[in-house]
TIPANU-837084 format. One record per residue: residue in one letter; x, y, z of N, C-alpha, C, CB in turn. Coordinates in steps of 0.1 Angstrom, whole numbers, plus 5000, padded with zeros to 4 digits. Glycine has a CB too. Layout:
N
aXYZXYZXYZXYZ ...
END
This chain:
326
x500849885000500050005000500950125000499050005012 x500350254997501650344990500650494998501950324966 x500750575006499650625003500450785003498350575016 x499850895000500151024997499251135001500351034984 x499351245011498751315018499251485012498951275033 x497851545009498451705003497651755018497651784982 x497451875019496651965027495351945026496852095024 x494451895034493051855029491851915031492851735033 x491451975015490251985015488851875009490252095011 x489551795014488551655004489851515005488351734980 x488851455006489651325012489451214999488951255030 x490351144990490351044982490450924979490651074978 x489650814974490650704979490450634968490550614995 x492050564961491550464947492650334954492050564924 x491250254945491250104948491750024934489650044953 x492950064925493349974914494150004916493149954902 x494649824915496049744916496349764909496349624917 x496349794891496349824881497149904875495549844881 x497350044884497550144880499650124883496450264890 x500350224872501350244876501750324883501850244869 x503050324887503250464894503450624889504350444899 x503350604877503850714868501850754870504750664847 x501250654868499750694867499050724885498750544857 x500050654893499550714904499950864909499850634913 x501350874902501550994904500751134898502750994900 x500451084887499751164878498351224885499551084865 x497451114895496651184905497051224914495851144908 x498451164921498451254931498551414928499451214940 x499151424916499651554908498351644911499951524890 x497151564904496051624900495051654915495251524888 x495251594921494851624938495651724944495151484947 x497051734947497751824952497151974945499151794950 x496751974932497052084928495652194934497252064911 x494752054935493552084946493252084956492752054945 x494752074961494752034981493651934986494252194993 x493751844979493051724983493551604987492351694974 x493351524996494251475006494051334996493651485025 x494951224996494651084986495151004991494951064971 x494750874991494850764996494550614987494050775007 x496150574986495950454975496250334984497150474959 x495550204978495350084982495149954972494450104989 x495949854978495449734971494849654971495849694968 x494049684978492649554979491349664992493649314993 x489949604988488949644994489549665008487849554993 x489349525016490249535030491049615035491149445031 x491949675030492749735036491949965027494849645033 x491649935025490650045021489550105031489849985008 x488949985037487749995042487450125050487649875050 x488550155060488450205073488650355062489750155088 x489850365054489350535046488350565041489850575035 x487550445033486450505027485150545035485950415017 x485250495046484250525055484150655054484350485069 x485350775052485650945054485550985038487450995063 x485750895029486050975016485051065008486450885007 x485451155004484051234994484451164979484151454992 x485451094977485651074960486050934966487051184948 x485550824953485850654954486650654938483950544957 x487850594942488250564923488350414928490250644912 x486950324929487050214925485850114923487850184932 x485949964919485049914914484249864924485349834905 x484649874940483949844950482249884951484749894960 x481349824947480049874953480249834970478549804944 x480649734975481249714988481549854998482549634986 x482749934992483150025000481950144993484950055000 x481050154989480450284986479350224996480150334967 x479150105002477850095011478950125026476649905008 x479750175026480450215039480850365039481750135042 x480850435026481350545022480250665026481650535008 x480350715043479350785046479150935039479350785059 x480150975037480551115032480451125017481951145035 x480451035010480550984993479551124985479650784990 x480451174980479451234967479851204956479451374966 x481351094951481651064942482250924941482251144940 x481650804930482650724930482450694912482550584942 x484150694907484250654894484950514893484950754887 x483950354885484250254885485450284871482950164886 x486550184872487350204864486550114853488750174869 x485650054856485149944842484250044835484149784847 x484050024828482350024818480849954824482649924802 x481249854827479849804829479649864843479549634827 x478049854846478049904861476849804869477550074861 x477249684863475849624873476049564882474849544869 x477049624884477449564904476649644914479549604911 x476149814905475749904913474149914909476750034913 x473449954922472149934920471950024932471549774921 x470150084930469750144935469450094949468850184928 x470350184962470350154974471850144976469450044977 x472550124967474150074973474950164980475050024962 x474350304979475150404984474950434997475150494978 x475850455010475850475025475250565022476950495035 x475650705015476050865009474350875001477750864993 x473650935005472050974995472651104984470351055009 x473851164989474851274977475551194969476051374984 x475751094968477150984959476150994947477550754967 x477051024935476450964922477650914914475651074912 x477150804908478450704900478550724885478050514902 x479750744880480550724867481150634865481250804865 x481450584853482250474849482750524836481550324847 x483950404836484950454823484850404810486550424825 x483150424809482950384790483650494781481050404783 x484450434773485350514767486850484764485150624773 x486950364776488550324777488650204768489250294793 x487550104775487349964763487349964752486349874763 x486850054740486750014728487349914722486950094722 x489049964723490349954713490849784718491950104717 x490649764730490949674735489949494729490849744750 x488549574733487549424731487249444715485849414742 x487649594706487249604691488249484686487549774683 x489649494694490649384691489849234692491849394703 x489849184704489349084709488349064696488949114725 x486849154694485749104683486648984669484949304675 x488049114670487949074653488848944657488749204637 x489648954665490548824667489448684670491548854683 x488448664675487548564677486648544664486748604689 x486248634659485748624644486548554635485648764638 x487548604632488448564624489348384628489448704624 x488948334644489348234642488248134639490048204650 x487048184642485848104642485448104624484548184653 x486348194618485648194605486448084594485648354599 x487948104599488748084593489047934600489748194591 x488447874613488647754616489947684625488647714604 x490547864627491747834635491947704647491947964640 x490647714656490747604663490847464656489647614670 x490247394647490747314645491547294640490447264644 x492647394626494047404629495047394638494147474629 x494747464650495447394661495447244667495147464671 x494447154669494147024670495046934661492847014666 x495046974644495546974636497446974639494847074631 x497347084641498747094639499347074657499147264631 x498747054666499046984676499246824675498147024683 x498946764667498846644660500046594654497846644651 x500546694650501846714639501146694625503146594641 x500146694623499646624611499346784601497846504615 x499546754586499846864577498546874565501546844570 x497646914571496046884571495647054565495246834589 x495647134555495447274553494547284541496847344551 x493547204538492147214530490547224537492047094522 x490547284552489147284555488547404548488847294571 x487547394544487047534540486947664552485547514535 x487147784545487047844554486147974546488447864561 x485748054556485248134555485648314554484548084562 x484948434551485648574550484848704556485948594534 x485448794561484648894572484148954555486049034587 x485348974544484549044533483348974525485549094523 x482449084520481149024514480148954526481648904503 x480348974538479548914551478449054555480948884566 x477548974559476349094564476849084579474349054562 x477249204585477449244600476349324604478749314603 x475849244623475049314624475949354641473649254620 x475849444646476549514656475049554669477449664647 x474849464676474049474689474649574700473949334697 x474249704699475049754707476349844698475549624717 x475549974698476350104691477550184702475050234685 x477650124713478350244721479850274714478550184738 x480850214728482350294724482650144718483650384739 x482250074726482849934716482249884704482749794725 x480949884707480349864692480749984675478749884696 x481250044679481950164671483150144667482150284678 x484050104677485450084677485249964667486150064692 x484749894673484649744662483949784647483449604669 x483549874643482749874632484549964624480749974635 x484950034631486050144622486450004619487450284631 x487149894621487849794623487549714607487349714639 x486249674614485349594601485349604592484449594599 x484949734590484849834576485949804570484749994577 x487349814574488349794564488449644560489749834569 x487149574561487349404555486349424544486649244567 x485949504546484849544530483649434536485849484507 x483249414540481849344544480749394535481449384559 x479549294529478649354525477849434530478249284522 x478049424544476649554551477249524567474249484548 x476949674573477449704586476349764595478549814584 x475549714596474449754603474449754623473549654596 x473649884624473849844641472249854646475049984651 x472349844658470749804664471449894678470149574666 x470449974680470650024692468650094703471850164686 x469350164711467750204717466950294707467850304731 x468050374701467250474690467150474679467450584690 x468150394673468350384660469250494654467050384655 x469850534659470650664656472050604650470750754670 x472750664640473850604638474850694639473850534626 x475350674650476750784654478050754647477250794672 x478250934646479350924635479250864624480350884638 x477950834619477750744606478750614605478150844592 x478750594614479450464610479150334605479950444617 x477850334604477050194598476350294593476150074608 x476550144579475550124569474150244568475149974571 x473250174582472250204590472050144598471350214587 x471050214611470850124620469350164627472150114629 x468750064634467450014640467150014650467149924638 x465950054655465950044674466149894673464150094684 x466149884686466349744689465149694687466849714702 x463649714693462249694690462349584673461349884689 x463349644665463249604649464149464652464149744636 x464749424658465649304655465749194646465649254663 x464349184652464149024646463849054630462548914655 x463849184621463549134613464549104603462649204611 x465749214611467249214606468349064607467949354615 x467549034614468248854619468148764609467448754632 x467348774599467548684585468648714579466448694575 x469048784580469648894571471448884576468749074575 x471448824587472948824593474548724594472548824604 x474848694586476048644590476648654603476648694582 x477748754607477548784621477148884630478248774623 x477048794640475948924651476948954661474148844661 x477449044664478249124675477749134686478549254673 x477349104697476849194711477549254722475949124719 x477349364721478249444735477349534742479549554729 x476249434746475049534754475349534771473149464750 x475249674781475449604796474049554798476049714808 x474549514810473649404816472449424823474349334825 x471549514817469849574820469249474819469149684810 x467649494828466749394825466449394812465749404831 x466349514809465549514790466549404783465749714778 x468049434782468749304776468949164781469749334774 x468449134790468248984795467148924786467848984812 x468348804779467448714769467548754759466248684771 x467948884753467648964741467248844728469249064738 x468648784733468848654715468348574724470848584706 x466948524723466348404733466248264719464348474740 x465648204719465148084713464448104699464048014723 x463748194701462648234690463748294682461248334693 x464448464690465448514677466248454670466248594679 x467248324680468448294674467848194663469448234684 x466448154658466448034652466248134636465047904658 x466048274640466148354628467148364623465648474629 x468348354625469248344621469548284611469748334627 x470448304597470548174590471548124590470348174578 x471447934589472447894591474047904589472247834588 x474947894597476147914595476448034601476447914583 x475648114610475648254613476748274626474148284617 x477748364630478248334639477948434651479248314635 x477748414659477348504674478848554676476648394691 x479048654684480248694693479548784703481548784685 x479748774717479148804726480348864735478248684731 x480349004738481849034749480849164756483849094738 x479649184757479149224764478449204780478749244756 x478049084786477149014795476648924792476349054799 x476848814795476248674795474948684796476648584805 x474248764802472448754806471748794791471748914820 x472548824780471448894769471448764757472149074760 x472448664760472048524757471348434765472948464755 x470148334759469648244764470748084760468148254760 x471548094768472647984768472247854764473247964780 x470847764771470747684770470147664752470347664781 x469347724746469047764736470147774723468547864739 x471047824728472447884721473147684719473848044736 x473447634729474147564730473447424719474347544747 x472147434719471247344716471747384699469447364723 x471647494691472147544682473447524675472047634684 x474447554690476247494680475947364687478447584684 x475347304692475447144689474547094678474947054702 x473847134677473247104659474047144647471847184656 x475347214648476047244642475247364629476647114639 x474547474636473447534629474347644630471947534635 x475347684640475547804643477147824646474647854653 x477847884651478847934658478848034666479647954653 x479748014676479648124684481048144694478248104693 x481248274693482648314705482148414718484148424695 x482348304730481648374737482748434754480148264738 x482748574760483648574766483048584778484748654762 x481548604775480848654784479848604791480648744781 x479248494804478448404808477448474816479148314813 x476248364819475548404829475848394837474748384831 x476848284842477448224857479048274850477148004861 x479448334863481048384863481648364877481148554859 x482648254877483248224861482848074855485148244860 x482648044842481747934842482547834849481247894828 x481147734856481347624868482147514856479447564878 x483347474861483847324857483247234850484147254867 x482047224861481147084850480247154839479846974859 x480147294836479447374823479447214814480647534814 x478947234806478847144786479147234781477347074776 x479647394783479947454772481347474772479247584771 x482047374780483247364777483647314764483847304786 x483347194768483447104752482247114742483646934755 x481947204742480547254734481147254717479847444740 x481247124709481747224696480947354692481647134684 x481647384682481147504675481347634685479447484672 x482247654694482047754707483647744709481047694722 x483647884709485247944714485148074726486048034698 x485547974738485148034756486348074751484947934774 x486248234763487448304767486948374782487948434754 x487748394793487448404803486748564805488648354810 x486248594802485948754803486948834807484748794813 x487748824790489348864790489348964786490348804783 x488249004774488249094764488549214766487249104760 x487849284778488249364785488749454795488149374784 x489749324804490449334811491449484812490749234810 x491849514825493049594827493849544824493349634837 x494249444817495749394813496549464796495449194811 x495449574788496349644783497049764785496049654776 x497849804782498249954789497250054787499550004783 x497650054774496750164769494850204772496950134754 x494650054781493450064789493250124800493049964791 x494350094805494350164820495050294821495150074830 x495450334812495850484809494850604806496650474798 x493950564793492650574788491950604803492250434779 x491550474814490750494825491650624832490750334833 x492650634833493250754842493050884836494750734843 x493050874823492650984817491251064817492950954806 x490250964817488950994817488851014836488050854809 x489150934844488850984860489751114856489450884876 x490751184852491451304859490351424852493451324853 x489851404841489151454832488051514842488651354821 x487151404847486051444855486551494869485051324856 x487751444874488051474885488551664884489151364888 x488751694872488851864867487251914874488951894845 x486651834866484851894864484751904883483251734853 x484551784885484251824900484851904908484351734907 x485851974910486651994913486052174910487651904906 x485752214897485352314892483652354889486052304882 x483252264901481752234902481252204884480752394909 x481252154875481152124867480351974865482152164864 x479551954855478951844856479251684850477951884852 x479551604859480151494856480251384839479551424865 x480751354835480251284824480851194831480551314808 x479951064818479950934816479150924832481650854811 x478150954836477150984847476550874845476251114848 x476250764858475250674852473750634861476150554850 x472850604853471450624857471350464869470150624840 x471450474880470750324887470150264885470250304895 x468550314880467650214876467750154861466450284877 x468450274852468550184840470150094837468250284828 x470750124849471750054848473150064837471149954847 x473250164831473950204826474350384821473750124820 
END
């Protein structure tokens, strides 16, 4: 634990392990300059007893914001926010931000890297060439001339579409709440209300929706059978907006494919069937981990950002709603 004290008018405390020193410095920088007192830590536990006093939280704890009596601020370093829910705050002043905006570059990677082995067959290549055996005629398949459909327009669904586009795809379509297509970057796109009619129509389907009731089940039984065969899912948003058992029933009929990083149960239980599920390429809900740099830098950038605004009574971005959960 490392901790750093300016003259205090405001007491701070961030909870990632994550962070370097050059990036811890960089807040304490940004604190001192506001005589704000800071306190860094590596794990909840030893956090506890500060956050009880803090007015600012830099971490993913909903834990320490139900001890955080003073709280008018906590920024989750993730994107998604459904750890946090209406009631979690000690503080009736606390309102929560998160760092949508840092993941794009990271899980836009991850989309096309899982696409591209599910298309091209890389897994059983490896089997293959784990074998020693010199086996290089399966058919394979191409992102260009493919209909893409993109569930979920935010920073990642965007990031992945700049990506795409340079595969020349036949069509780039997104599905969002409004139908709005920011920055023009698709084709066009559809409320979500429209889905099912665009699901004939799909090669692959992208989802990067957070984890609301409205998206629980989204791709249930009835949508996924709209799909046409050979279609491939990629899912790096929340496990709840697939109906799994449904899904699974599908790449075991060998009707479908799918790369999935994201479960209902986390992290999936040992005896899952979707381990050895052909047609299915698990990844641990890696996609968008703090393990790139440039992710966790991105996150430092965006807290110092808002940490200006507050600071200058100014109004928070990337502000997020409790009840709708994102």
């Amino acid at each position: 634990m490392t901790k750093t004290s300016t003259e205090r008018t405001g007491s701070m405390v961030v909870v990632i392990p994550a962070l370097t020193e050059k990036q811890r410095n960089a807040i304490t920088a940004a604190a001192g300059e506001e005589g704000w007192q800071i306190s860094f830590f590596d794990s909840e536990a030893e956090a506890g007893e500060a956050a009880e006093t803090a007015e600012i939280l830099f971490s993913t704890s909903p834990e320490l914001a139900g001890r955080a009596k003073k709280l008018r601020w906590q920024c989750t370093p993730y994107a998604g926010t459904d750890l946090f829910y209406p009631g979690v705050f000690a503080s009736p002043d606390a309102v929560l931000t998160n760092s949508s905006g840092a993941y794009g570059v990271t899980i836009a990677e991850h989309i096309l890297m899982v696409t591209l082995e599910l298309l091209r067959r890389q897994q059983e290549y490896t089997e293959i060439t784990r074998r020693r055996e010199w086996e290089r005629k399966l058919p394979v398949r191409s992102v260009c001339g493919s209909r893409i459909v993109l569930l979920g327009t935010g920073d990642i669904g965007q990031e992945a579409a700049r990506r795409l586009r340079a595969f020349r795809p036949a069509s780039l379509k997104g599905v969002n709440t409004t139908g709005s297509n920011p920055d023009g970057l698709f084709d066009s796109c559809i409320p979500v209300e429209d889905l099912a009619g665009l699901l004939p129509e799909t090669d692959i389907l992208i989802m990067s929706l957070p984890g609301t009731k409205k998206a629980r089940h989204i791709l249930d039984e009835e949508k996924m059978r709209l799909l046409p065969d050979g279609a491939v899912i990629v899912n790096v948003g929340r496990g709840s907006s697939i109906n799994e058992g449904a899904l699974e029933q599908e790449l075991r009929a060998g009707r479908l494919s799918a790369a999935l990083d994201v479960f209902e149960t986390e992290p999936l239980p040992q005896d899952s069937t979707l381990w050895d599920c052909p047609h299915l390429l698990v990844t641990p809900h890696a996609a968008g981990n703090m393990t790139l740099p440039y992710t966790v830098e991105k996150i430092v950038d965006l807290f110092l950002e808002n940490f200006r605004r507050y600071c200058a009574g100014d109004p928070l971005l990337r502000r997020v709603d409790l009840e709708r959960g994102y």
